[in-house]
Every structure is written in structure tokens, then in C-alpha cells.
N, C-alpha and C positions, 0 to 999 in steps of 0.2 A: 710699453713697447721697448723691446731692446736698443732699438737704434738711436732711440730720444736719451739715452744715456750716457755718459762718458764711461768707456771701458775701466779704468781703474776707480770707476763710482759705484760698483754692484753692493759691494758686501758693509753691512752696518757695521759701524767703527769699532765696536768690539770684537765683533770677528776677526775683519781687518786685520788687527794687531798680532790675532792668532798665527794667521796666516805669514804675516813676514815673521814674526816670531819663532814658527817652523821652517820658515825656507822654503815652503810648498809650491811656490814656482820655479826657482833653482833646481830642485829637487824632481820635476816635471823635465825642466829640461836635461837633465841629467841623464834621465834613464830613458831619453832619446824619443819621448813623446812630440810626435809631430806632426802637422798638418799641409799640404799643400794649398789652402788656397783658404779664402772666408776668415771667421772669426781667429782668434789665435788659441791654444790649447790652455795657455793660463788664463784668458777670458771664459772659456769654457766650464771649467771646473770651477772656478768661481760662483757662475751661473747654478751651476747645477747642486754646488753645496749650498746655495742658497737657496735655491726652492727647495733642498731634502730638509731643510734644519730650522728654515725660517716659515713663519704661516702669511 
């Protein structure tokens, strides 16, 4: 379940690394991706490169 999780706990540690590695949240808020309400846009994407990449 999502909620039994710590938000900055989604992505396996080697991913992880990728990710601040490229800036991929910075770079989210950057180009002015935003949400008003519920999860936040960089938990989002997280999420969701994790179910496309991980089994």
C-alpha cells in the first residue's frame, strides 16, 4: 500500500541515486509541474517509474 510507506522511501537505492543524480525533482519543479492537493508531483513520478522499470 502506498500509505504504509515513507514518501522519500519508493525507489530502490540504486535508482535513488539516479534520480538525484539527474536533478529529476528540481527539474519537475522547474518546468512548473504542479498539483493542488494529495500526493506531491515528485512522489508521483517516483511512483510511477517504479512500477514502469521495476517488476
Amino acid at each position: 500500500m502506498i500509505a504504509n510507506h515513507i514518501q522519500k522511501n519508493q525507489l530502490p537505492e540504486e535508482i535513488k541515486v539516479q534520480f538525484d543524480k539527474l536533478h529529476v525533482l528540481k527539474h519537475l519543479r522547474q518546468a512548473g509541474i504542479v498539483k493542488s492537493f494529495g500526493f506531491s508531483c515528485g512522489y508521483l513520478s517516483q511512483l510511477v517509474f517504479r512500477l514502469i522499470f521495476t517488476q
